[in-house]
N, C-alpha and C positions, 0 to 999 in steps of 0.2 A: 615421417613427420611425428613428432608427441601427441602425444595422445593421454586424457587426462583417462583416469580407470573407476569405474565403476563400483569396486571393492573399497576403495582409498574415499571415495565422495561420500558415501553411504554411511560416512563414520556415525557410531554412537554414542560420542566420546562427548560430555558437557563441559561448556563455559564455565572455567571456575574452579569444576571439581573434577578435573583432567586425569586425578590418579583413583581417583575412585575407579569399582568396580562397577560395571554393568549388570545388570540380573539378567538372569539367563529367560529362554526363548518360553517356558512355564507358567510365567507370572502373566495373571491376567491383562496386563497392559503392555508395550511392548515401549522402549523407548520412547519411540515418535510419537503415539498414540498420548503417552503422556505432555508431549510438550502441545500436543492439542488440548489440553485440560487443562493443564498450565493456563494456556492464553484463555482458553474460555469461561473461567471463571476468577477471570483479572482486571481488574478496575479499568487501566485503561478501552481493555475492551469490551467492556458494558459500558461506557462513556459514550463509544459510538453511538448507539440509540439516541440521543440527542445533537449529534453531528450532522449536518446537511447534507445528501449525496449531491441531489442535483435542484430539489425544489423544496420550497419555505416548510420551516417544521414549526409547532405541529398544524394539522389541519382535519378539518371533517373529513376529509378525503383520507384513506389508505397512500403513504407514497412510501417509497423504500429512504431509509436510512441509512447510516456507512455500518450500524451493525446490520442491518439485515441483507444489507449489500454484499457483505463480508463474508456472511452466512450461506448465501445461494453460492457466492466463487469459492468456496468451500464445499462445496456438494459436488460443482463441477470439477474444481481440483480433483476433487478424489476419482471421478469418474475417469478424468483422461490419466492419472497414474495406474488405475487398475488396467485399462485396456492397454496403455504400453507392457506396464508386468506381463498380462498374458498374451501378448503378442513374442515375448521376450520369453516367454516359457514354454513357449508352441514349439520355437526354434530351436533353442536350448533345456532339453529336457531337463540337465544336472545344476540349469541356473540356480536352484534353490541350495544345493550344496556346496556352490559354488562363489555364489554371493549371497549368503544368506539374508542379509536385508534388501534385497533387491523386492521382494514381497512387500515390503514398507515402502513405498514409491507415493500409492496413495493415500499413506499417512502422515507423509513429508511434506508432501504437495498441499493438501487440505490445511497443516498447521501452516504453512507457510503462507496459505492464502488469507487465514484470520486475521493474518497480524500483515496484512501488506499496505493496509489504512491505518494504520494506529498512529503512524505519525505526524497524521493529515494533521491542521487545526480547524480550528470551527469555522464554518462560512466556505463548506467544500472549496475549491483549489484557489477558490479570490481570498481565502485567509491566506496561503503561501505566498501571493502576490502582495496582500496588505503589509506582513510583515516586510518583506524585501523591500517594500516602495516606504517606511520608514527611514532603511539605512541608505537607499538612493535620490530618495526625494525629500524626504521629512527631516525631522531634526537627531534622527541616526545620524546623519553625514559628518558629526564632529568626532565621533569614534574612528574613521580610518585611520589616521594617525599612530594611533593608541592599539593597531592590532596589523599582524604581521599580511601580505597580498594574499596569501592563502586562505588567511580567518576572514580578512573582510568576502574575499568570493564567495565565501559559507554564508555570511549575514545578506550579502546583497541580493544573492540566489536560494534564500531559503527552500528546504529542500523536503517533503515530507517524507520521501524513501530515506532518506538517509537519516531524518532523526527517527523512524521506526527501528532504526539498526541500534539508536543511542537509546533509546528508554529500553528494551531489552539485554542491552549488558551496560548501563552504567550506571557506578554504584553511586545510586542518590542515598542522602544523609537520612540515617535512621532504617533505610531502605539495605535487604540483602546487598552486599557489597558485589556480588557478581550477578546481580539484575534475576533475569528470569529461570536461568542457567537451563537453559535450552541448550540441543545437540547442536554440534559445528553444522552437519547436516541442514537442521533446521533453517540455522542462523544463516547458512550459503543461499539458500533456496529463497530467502526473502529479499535478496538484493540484487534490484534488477539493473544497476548502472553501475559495476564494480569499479569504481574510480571516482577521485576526489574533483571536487567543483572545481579547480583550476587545471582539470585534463578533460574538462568536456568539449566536447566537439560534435555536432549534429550531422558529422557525412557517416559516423559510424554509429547502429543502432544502441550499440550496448555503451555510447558514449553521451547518446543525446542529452541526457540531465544525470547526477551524479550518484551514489548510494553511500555516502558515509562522509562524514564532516571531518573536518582533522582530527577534533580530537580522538574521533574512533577509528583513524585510519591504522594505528597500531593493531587494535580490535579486529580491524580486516582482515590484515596483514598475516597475523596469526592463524587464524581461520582458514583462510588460503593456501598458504604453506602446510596447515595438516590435513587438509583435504586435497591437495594435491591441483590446486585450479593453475591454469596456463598462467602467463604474463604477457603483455606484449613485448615487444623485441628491444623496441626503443626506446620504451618506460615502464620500467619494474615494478610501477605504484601502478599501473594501469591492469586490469585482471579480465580476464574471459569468464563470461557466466560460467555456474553452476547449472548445466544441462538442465536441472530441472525448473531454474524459471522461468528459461520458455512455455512451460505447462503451467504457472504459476499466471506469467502474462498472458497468458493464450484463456485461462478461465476467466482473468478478470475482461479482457475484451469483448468475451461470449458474454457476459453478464450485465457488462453495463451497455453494449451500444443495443440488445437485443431488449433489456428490462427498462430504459428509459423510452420506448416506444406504450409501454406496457402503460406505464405511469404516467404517462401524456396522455395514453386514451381513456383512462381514468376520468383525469381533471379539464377531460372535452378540449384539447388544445391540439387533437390529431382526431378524423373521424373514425371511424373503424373501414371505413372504405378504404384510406389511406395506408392504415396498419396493416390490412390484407395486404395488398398491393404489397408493400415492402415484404412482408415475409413471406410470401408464398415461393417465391423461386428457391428462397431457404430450405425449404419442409421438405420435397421430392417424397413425395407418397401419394400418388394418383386419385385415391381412395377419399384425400383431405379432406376436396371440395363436398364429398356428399355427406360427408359426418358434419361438416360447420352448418350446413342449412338444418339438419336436425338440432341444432342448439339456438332456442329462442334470444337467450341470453345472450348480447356482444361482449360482454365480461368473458363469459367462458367460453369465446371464440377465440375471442385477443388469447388468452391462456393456453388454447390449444394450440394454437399459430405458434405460442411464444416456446412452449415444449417441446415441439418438431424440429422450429428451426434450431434452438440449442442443440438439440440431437445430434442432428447433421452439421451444426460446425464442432462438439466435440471427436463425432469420427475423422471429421475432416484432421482438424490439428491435428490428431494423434498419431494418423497416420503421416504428417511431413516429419514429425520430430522423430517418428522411428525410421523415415526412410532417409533421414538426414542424420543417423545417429554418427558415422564417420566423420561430417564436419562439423557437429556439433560438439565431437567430444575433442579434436583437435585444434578449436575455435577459430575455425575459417567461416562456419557460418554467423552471419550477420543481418538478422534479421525476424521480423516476428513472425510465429507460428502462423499467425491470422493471414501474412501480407505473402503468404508462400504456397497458402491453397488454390484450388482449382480457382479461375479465371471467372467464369459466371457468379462461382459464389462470393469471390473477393468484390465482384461489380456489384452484387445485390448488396453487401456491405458499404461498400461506398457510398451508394444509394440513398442508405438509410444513416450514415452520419451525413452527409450535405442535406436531408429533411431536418436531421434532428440540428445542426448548427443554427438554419433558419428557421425553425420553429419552437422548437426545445431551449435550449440553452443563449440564444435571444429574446424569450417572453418578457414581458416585464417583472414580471413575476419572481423569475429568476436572475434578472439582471437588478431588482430592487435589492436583494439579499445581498448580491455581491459586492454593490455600494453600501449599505450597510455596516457590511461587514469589515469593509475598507477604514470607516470611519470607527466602528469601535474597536479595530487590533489597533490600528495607529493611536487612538483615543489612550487605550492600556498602556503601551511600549511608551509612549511618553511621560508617561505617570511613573511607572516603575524602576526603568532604567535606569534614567538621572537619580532616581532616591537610590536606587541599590549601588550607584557606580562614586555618589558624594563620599569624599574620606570624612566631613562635617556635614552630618545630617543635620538636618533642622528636626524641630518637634513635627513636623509633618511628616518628614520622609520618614520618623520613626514609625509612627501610626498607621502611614501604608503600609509600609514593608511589613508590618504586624496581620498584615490580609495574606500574606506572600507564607505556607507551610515550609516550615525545617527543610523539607525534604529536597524542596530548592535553593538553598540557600547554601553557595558552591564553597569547596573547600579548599579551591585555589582563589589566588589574590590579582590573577592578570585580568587586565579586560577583556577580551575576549571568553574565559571560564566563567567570569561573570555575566555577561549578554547571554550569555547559551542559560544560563541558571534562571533568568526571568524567561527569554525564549522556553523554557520547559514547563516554566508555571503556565504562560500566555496560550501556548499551543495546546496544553492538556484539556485546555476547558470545553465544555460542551457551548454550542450555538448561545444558551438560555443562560449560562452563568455567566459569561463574556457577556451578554446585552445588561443583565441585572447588575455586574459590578461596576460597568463601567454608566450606566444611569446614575448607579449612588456617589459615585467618587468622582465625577462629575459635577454631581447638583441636581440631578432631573429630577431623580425620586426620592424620598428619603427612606431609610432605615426603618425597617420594623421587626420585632421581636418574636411573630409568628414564625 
């Protein structure tokens, strides 16, 4: 059976500037190490800090954001790529001469994990809904017409994996022409559903929701073919992960279903009796129970709880994705790192998302936001779109569109490149500038000069 290789995936080869030369293994940065600095000190991703994970920002309360979200599934990224590397170096003494990037696993992983929110929109996952329920419910529904079954799947299913794939290679006006120009490497490992919105299918894992919109499906395409990823048999647009975002999705599940118990016992919506309970079958360290009674603090119980259990689901994955490394790399396996470990700890996970659905992410609190949120993306998209897509603007449409940066403002003339060109303005915004604009251009609040 094929089998994709390890040498071929690992490429160092960037977006863009394909014939350039690489700098050698000396220089204080290593490729990948650089496209982590790249994303980390790039607008989109300092945006997140104002992005919602899971509950209302800001607040007296400490909660996580989608950067600091970002930030921890990056620490663990890095963690479960280094223990594959040396597990993979234990076996193979010559791996380092052999594939010399195989050493960069967790610095591939880590970058990949930065940027795997970037193209959430504001109002955590009920903005990807609020835009889709414009063009299925709202007064999007007059564009089908006017855009091919393919584009309208993209608009109806908005997708935040897959516009993460678009704002890092595409070339916005005024903006580098080749985006972030990230390694093929990097660019593979952030796309966890290699297939376009009109080949998803929920009986296959890596089909459940899509990674890339048409217009970036050439972007794919390319990236695929020189990394060397499978296809499926029956449809050539259809791709088998990039082995390593299983380790990509495997850090963000360890992070959020473990860190949203963290932040619930924070804002007193879980007791701390509760929070033990769930993680302790997690921890496996005998010793636990007698070190949390020496901690006066239930803060830095919760903390230590929440440290163990990451622990032991990092070894956990790590060790299915290397003992799966055969049908992973052949892409027969189908399925996530999380839902493949031992059996007790998969049940303690379970556990702890049917708490957290009926208490967490049902609060009102958090279901206030979501409505919210509903109302100001739909609020924007109808303001904008008709003004951007009229061939006769009014003096109004001009004046909005004067709120709307160059950099959106698309350089093809179909409907469809136009919808994605407000979609890029609408989605990029943080939580607070989405409520602010859409107050003023409204009527709620007016304008001031401060």
């Amino acid at each position: 059976m094929e089998e994709m290789n390890w040498k071929q995936l690992l490429a160092t080869k960037r977006w863009g500037y394909e014939s350039r030369k690489m700098d050698d293994q000396h220089d204080a940065r290593s490729e990948f190490q650089r496209d982590y600095d790249r994303l980390i000190f790039s607008s989109p991703f300092r945006r997140l800090q104002n992005k919602t994970q899971v509950f209302p920002l800001p607040g007296s309360v400490f909660v996580h954001n989608r950067l600091t979200h970002s930030l921890e599934v990056a620490s663990v990224g890095r963690s479960l790529g280094r223990i594959f590397y040396n597990k993979i170096k234990n076996e193979h003494t010559d791996i380092d001469r052999e594939i010399p990037c195989m050493q960069e696993v967790g610095n591939i992983i880590s970058a990949a994990c930065l940027s795997h929110d970037l193209g959430n929109p504001a109002f955590g996952h009920s903005g990807e809904s609020a835009i889709s329920s414009y063009f299925t419910d709202g007064a999007g529904g007059q564009y089908e017409q006017l855009v091919t079954k393919a584009e309208w799947a993209d608009l109806i299913h908005f997708e935040g994996n897959a516009n993460a794939l678009r704002i890092l290679t595409h070339p916005f006006t005024g903006k580098d022409e080749h985006g972030f120009a990230l390694t093929y490497g990097t660019l593979a490992a952030i796309v966890k559903y290699p297939c376009a919105s009109v080949n998803v299918n929920g009986q296959y894992h890596h089909r459940k929701k899509y990674g890339f919109f048409q217009s970036e499906q050439g972007v794919f395409d390319k990236i695929a073919q020189e990394l060397g990823l499978l296809s499926e048999a029956e449809n050539s647009n259809v791709y088998k992960r990039h082995p390593l975002v299983y380790l990509v999705e495997a850090a963000d599940d360890i992070c959020y279903n473990i860190i949203d118990l963290e932040d619930a016992h924070r804002l007193n919506m879980l007791s701390y009796e509760v929070v033990e309970q769930l993680l302790l079958p997690l921890c496996l360290d005998d010793q636990l129970k007698g070190r949390l009674e020496k901690l006066g603090d239930l803060d830095s119980r919760v903390s230590l709880l929440r440290a163990k259990a990451i622990n032991t689901l990092i070894g956990a994955c790590a060790a299915v994705f290397v003992e799966e490394q055969t049908r992973i790399l052949n892409g027969t396996f189908d399925s996530a790192l999380m839902d493949a470990i031992a059996n007790d700890l998969r049940d303690a996970m379970r556990n702890i998302a049917d708490i957290s659905i009926k208490q967490i992410y049902n609060a009102p609190a958090v279901v206030q936001i979501e409505v919210a949120g509903y109302k100001v993306m739909n609020g924007l998209l109808e303001e904008f779109i008709p003004a951007y897509l009229k061939p006769a603007k009014t003096k109004y449409d001009t004046k909005l569109l004067a709120l709307m940066p160059k950099q959106f403002h698309a350089k093809q003339e179909d409907t469809y490149s136009k919808i994605q060109s407000v979609l890029d303005f609408v989605s990029g915004m943080t939580d607070l500038y989405a409520v602010e604009l859409y107050r003023k251009i409204k009527g709620i609040s007016f304008p001031s000069l401060d």
